[in-house]
SESENU-277547 format. One record per residue (C-alpha): x, y, z. Coordinates in steps of 0.5 Angstrom, whole numbers, padded with zeros to 4 digits, always signed. Example, Ala and Ser with C-alpha at 12.3 -4.5 7.8 and 13.67 -1.06 7.14 Angstrom:
REM residues 2
+0025-0009+0016;+0027-0002+0014;
REM end
This chain:
REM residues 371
+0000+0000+0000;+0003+0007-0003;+0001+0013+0002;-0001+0018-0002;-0002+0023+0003;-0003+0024+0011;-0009+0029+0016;-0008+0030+0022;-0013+0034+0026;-0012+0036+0034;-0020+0036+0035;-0024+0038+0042;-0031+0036+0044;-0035+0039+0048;-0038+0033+0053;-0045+0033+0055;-0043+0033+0062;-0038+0035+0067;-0034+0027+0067;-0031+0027+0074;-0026+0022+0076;-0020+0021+0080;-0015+0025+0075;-0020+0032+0074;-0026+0034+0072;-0026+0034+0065;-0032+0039+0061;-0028+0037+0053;-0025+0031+0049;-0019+0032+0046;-0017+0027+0041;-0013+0027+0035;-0016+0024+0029;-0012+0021+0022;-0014+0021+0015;-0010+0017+0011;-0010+0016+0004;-0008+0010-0001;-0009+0011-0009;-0016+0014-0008;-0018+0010-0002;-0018+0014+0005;-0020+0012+0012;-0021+0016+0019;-0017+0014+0025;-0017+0016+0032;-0012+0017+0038;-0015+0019+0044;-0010+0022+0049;-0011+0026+0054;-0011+0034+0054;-0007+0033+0062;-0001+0028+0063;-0005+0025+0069;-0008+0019+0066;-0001+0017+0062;+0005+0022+0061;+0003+0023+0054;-0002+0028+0052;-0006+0032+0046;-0001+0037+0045;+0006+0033+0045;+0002+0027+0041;+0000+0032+0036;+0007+0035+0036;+0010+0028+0036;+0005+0025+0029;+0007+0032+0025;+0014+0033+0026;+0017+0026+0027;+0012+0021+0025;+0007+0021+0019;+0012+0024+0014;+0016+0017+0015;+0011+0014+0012;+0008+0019+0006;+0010+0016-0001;+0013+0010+0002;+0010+0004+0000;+0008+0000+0007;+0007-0007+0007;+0004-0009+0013;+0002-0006+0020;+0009-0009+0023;+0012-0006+0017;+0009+0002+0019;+0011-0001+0026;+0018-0002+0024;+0019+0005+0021;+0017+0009+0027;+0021+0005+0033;+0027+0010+0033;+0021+0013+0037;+0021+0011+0043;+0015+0010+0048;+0009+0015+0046;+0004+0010+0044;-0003+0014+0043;+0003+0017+0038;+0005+0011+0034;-0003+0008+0034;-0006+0014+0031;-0003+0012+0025;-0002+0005+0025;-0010+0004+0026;-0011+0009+0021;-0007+0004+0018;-0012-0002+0018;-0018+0001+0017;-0015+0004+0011;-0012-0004+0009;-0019-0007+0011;-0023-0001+0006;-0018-0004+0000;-0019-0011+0002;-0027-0010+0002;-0028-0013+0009;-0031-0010+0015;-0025-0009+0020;-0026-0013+0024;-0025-0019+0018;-0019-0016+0017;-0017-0017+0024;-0019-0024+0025;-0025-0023+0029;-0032-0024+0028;-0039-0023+0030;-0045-0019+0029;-0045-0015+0036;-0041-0014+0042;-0043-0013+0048;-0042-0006+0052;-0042-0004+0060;-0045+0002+0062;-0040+0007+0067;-0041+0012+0072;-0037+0018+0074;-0036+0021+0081;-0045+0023+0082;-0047+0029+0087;-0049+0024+0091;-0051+0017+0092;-0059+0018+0091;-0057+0020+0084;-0052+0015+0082;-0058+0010+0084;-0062+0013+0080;-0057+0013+0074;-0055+0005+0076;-0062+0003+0075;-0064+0006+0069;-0058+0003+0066;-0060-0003+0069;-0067-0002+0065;-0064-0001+0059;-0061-0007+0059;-0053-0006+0060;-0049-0012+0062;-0045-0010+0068;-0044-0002+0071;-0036+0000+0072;-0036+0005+0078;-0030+0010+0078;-0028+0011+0086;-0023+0015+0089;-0022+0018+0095;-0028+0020+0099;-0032+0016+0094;-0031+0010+0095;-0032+0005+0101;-0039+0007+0103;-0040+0008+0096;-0039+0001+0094;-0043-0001+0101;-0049+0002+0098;-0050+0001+0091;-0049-0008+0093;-0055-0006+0098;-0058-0004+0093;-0057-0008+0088;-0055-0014+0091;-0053-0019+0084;-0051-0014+0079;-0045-0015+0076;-0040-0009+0078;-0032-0007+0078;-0029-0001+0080;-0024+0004+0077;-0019+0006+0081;-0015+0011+0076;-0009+0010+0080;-0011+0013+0086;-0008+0009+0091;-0002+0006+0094;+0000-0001+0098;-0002+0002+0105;-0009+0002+0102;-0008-0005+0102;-0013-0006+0108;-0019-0002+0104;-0018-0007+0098;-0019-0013+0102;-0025-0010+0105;-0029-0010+0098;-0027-0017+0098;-0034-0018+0101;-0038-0015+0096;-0036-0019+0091;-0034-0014+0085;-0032-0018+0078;-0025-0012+0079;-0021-0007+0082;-0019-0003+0076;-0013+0000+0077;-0012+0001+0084;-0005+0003+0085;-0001+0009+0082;+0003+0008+0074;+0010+0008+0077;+0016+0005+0076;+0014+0000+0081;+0007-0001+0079;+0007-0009+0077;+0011-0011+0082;+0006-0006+0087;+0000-0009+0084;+0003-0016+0084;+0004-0016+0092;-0003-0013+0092;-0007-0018+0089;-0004-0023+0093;-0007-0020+0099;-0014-0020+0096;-0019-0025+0093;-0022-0019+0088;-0018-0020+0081;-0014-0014+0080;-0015-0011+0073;-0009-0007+0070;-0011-0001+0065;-0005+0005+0066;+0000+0000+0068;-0001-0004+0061;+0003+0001+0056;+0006-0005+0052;+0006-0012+0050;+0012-0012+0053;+0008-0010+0060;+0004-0015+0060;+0009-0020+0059;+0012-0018+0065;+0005-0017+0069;+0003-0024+0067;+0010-0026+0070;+0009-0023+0077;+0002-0025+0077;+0001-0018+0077;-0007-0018+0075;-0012-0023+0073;-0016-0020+0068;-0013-0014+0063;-0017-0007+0060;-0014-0006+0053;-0015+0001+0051;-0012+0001+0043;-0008+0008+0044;-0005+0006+0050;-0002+0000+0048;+0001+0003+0041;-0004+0000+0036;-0009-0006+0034;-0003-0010+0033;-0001-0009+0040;-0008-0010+0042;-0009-0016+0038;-0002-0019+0041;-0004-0018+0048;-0011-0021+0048;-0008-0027+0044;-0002-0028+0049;-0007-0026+0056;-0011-0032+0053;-0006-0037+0053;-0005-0035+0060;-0013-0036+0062;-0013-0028+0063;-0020-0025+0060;-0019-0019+0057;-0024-0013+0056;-0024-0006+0050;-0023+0000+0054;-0025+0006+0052;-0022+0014+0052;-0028+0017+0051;-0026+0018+0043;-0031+0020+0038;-0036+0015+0034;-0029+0014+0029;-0026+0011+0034;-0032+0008+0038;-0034+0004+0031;-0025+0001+0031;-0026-0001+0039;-0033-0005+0036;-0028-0008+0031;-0023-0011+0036;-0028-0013+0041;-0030-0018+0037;-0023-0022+0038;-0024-0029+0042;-0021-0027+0049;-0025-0020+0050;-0030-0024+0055;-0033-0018+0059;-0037-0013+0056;-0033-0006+0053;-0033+0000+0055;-0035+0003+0049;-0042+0007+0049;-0047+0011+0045;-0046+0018+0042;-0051+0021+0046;-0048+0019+0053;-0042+0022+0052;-0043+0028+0047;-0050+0032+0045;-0046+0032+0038;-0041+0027+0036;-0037+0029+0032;-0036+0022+0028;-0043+0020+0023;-0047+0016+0024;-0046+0016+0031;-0046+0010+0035;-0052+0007+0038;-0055+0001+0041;-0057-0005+0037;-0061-0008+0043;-0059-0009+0049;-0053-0007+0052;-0050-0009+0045;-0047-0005+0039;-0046-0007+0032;-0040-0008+0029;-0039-0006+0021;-0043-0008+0016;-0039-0004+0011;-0031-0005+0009;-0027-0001+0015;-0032+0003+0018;-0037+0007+0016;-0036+0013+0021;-0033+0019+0019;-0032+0026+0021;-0038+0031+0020;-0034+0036+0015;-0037+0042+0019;-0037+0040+0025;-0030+0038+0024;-0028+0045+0021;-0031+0048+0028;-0028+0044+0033;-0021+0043+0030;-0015+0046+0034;-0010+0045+0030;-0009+0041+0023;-0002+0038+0020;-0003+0036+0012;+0002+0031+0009;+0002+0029+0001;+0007+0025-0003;
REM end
């Protein structure tokens, strides 16, 4: 495949609503969005790294900065053979996942287009809907989060994931199982906690939670710190901002680090990566599940795609337009396609891509490259 030309656009959608968890409160998604372009073919792409590096050291801002100057014009006007072949050309950089995976996906929408197959083909899996998960932010009180637990719950949702931080947590927890006694919930932690907090994670053992996401803070220490954790809980710790890589996971699985593994496609470089990763927690009898980074309907419709691979087994986090933002800026937006389910593609690639207008109104910076 010759790339002929490369866009890529650092894109900022207003939320629906004040998102809070442990890192901030966010009012905007900044992600950034890739058009590539293959001998009259195109696809869209997205990478969605936060606008602070608190999530992660990578941001909006420097994987912008990193796509423009140093990355996609290694690739226009050259000839790419695969995946692992884009990969290849941009390892002189190193780490800046939600960088390099803004381009390798693009990549493989953009392969599956000139293929004429769903992504989700292309990438080896295979269904005609996933099943999603609802979330929930910090609430303004317990009476609110109830409610919004049980509308999900109404409309069919599989599972809830509870974000839990500091002064929202324990009795948190010990309200919403006394109200919902069977449901299946997890919490994400967001790396809000440290080994001293052992004795509080070993206390929502009795509350039978299907995870504890990321209960510990993504430092150099942070599978080693998680390993110790999970050999003093019965609840399964699941890794999230600790699993940059493949590499990472090898070493996690090594340690005994988690027992269940989010896979969010930027964070860990890519659908490649991500393919790689489920494949090998597979073989480890280790369920993974998609994570999302609130990413607009383009990057939303790629998260369906991979799910579809055989070791994703517990509902994604991968939600409707209308739950996140009043107007996606991806057409057509995601919806529903029954209960707790999401379709996965019907044409080659994807069907999404950005609304010109809303494009143009919504773009904070743009970086054009062509052979």
């Amino acid at each position: 495949m010759r790339i002929d030309a490369v866009d890529v656009y650092w894109v900022r959608i207003p939320l629906a609503f004040v998102w809070k968890t442990s890192y901030a409160d966010q009012h905007h998604t900044d992600t950034i969005l890739v058009r590539m372009e293959s001998e009259g073919q195109h696809a869209w792409g997205e990478s969605s790294p936060p606008y602070i590096p608190a999530y992660s050291a990578e941001h909006t801002v420097a994987t912008f900065h990193t796509v423009r100057e140093h990355m996609a014009g290694r690739l226009v006007g050259q000839d790419i053979q695969s995946a692992q072949d884009l990969l290849h050309r941009l390892d002189f950089v190193k780490g800046n996942q939600f960088a390099r995976a803004a381009l390798e996906i693009t990549w493989w929408v953009l392969e599956a287009k000139r293929q004429g197959v769903p992504l989700h083909v292309a990438l080896g899996g295979k269904g005609d809907t996933v099943a999603v998960g609802a979330d929930f932010g910090i609430q303004d009180s317990l009476d609110t989060l109830m409610g919004k637990i049980q509308g999900a719950i109404d409309e069919g949702f599989p599972r809830i994931k509870l974000k839990f931080r500091p002064g929202w947590d324990l009795d948190m927890v010990a309200a919403v199982r006394s109200t919902f006694p069977t449901f299946t919930f997890h919490i994400d932690c967001n790396a809000a906690y440290t080994l001293a907090d052992a004795d509080l994670f070993r206390s929502l053992d009795r509350y039978q939670l299907a995870m504890i996401e990321q209960p510990l803070a993504d430092d150099g220490m942070s599978l080693v710190n998680h390993a110790a954790l999970q050999s003093r809980i019965e609840t399964p710790v699941c890794l999230d901002e600790s699993g940059h890589s493949l590499a990472h996971i090898q070493a996690a699985i090594r340690l005994r680090s988690c027992k269940v593994v989010n896979i969010k496609m930027a964070r860990v470089g890519g659908l490649t990566a991500s393919r790689d990763i489920q494949a090998l927690c597979a073989q480890h009898g280790i369920p993974c599940w998609v994570g999302g980074m609130l990413e607009s309907a383009i990057g939303g419709a790629i998260c369906v795609e991979l799910a579809t691979l055989p070791n994703f087994t517990y509902p994604a986090d991968i939600f409707p337009s209308s739950y996140f933002y009043r107007n996606d800026v991806g057409k057509p937006e995601i919806v529903l396609a029954g209960r707790g389910r999401v379709a996965t593609s019907r044409v080659p690639g994807i069907a999404q891509e950005p609304e010109p207008d809303l494009l143009k109104q919504w773009t904070v910076d743009h970086a054009s490259f062509r052979a």
